[in-house]
C-alpha positions in Angstrom: -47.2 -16.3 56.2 -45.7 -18.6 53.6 -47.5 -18.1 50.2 -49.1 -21.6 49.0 -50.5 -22.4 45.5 -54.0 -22.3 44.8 -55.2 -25.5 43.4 -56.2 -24.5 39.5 -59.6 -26.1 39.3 -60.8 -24.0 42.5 -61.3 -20.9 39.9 -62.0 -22.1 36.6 -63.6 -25.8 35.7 -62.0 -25.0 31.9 -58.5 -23.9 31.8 -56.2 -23.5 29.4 -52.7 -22.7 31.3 -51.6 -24.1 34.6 -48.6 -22.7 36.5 -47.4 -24.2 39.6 -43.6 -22.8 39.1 -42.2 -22.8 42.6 -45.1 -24.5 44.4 -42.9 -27.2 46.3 -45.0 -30.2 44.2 -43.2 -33.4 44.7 -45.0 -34.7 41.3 -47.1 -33.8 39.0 -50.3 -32.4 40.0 -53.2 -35.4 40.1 -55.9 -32.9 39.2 -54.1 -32.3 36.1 -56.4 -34.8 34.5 -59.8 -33.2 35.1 -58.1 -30.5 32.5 -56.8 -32.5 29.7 -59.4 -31.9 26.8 -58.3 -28.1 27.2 -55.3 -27.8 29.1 -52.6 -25.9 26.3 -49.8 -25.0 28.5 -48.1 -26.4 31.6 -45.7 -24.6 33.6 -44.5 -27.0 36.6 -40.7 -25.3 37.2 -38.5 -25.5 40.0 -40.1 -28.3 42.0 -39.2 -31.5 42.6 -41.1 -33.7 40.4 -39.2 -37.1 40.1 -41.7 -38.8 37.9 -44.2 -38.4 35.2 -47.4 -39.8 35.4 -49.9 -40.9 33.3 -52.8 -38.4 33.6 -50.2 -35.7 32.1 -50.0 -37.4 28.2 -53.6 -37.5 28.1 -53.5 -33.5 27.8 -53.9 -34.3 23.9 -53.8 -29.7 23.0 -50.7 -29.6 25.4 -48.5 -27.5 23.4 -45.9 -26.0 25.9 -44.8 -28.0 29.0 -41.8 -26.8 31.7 -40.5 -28.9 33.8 -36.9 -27.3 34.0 -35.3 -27.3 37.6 -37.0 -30.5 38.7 -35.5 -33.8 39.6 -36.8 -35.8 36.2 -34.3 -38.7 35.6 -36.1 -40.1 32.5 -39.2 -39.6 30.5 -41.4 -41.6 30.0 -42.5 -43.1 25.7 -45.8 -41.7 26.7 -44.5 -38.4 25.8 -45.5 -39.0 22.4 -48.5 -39.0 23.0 -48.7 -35.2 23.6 -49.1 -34.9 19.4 -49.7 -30.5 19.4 -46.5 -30.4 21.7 -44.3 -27.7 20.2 -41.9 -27.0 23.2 -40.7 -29.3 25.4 -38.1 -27.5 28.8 -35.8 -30.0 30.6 -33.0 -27.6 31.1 -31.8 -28.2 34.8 -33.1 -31.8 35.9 -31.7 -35.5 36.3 -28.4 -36.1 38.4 
């Protein structure tokens, strides 16, 4: 039986880290937002995110986010908006 991610708010209402490395998501995760007073660290590798939506810059303590080995052509100005980010991963997306 394939292994399948577990969506993150089924555990904790409050969380701090999310990883979904290797969970086959096609973008980022829409639930991301019901996280995004607390949410510090966001590990979304190998997937194949093309896009990066809204509900991820409103993660105002987001101070790591991965997104290497994804299919991320451009990012979005919004990215600013993620003011306590201290590492940014890229490393193995766009064409």
């Amino acid at each position: 039986m394939p292994f399948s991610c577990i969506p993150f708010f089924a555990c904790n209402r409050q969380i701090d880290v999310l990883d979904r490395r290797q969970c086959n998501l096609q973008s980022v995760p829409n639930d991301i937002d019901r996280n995004a007073r607390t949410l510090e660290e966001a590990y979304l590798d190998c997937n194949h995110i093309k896009d990066l939506e809204k509900p991820l810059f409103r993660c105002r303590k987001l101070k790591t986010l991965s997104l290497s080995e994804n299919e991320i052509i451009r990012v979005p100005t919004d990215i600013a908006n993620l003011i306590c980010l201290e590492e940014l991963n890229l490393k193995g997306n766009g064409t």
